[in-house]
C-alpha angles and dihedrals in degrees: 000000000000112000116184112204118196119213102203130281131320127199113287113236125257109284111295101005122124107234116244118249115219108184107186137166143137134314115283086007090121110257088145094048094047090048099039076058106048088047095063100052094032104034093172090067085101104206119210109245109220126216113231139189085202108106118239126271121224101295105018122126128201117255095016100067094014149320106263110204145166123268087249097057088043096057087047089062090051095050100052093034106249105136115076089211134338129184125192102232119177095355097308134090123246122187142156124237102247098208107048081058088049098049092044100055090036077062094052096247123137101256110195120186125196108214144148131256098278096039096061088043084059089044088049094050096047101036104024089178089067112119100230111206123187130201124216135197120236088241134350089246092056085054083055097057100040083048090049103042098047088087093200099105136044126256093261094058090052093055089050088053090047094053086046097046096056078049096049097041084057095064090055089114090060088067115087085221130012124193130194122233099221082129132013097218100054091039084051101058096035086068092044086059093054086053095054087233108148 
């Protein structure tokens, strides 16, 4: 079962503005899966789209997963500010647009983003108000087997995951709820309900 545990109270957003929701968790927990979820029942949970140097995997599009884009491009968004964090994981480069967040929750929609550790500590330092959500597996065994079984990177990636993840999993008290991913659906609408989204 889901269970959502809060950590105690963040900073409320400015008069009239929607908070920001960060989910984040280790690698092969199931953040995808949770958000891939929550979007087909609740389309108007508008999800940041990341840009990305790391090349596609089969099925990806650009600008529906991520946008993928060259070194050259990526270190464009940084200089002129445009990225409202951005982290290197497993050799590749991983940020979120900052103005398309801006102009949602300026709009009043419920804006989510899907991001890794130190991506949700940048988020918190630039936008305090944020909601950080983590998401946590139901054993550590259990992250093992979803890292293992996926097939799409080599052993030495998923080395690399698994020493992320332990560090990752350690910084689970820094998140204001954590929830753990023992069913999609429920995970799913337990988010849902931090978000206020009926």
């Amino acid at each position: 079962m889901a269970n959502a545990v809060s950590r105690g109270a963040t900073p409320v957003p400015p008069e009239g503005r929607t908070r920001l929701t960060v989910l984040s968790g280790p690698s092969g927990v199931g953040k995808s899966t949770v958000v891939a979820h929550l979007r087909k029942a609740h389309p108007e949970v508008w999800l940041s789209v990341s840009a990305t140097t790391r090349r596609p995997r089969p099925g990806e599009q650009h600008g529906v997963q991520y946008f993928f884009v060259e070194d050259e491009e990526f270190d464009k968004l940084i200089a002129n500010g445009e990225l409202l964090e951005w982290a290197e994981f497993a050799g590749n480069r991983y940020g979120t647009p900052r103005r398309p967040v801006v102009d949602r929750l300026e709009a009043g929609e419920p804006v989510l983003l899907e991001i890794d550790l130190q991506g949700a500590r940048l988020v918190r330092e630039s936008m305090p108000e944020a909601r950080l959500v983590f998401l946590a597996p139901p054993s550590w065994d259990e992250l093992v087997r979803r890292l293992t079984g996926r097939g799409t990177e080599s052993p030495e990636v998923i080395e690399r995951r698994l020493a992320a993840a332990r560090t990752e999993l350690a910084a689970e008290e820094e998140f204001d709820s954590t929830l753990v991913n023992t069913s999609v659906e429920e995970v799913a609408a337990e988010l849902l309900a931090l978000m206020n989204v009926a």
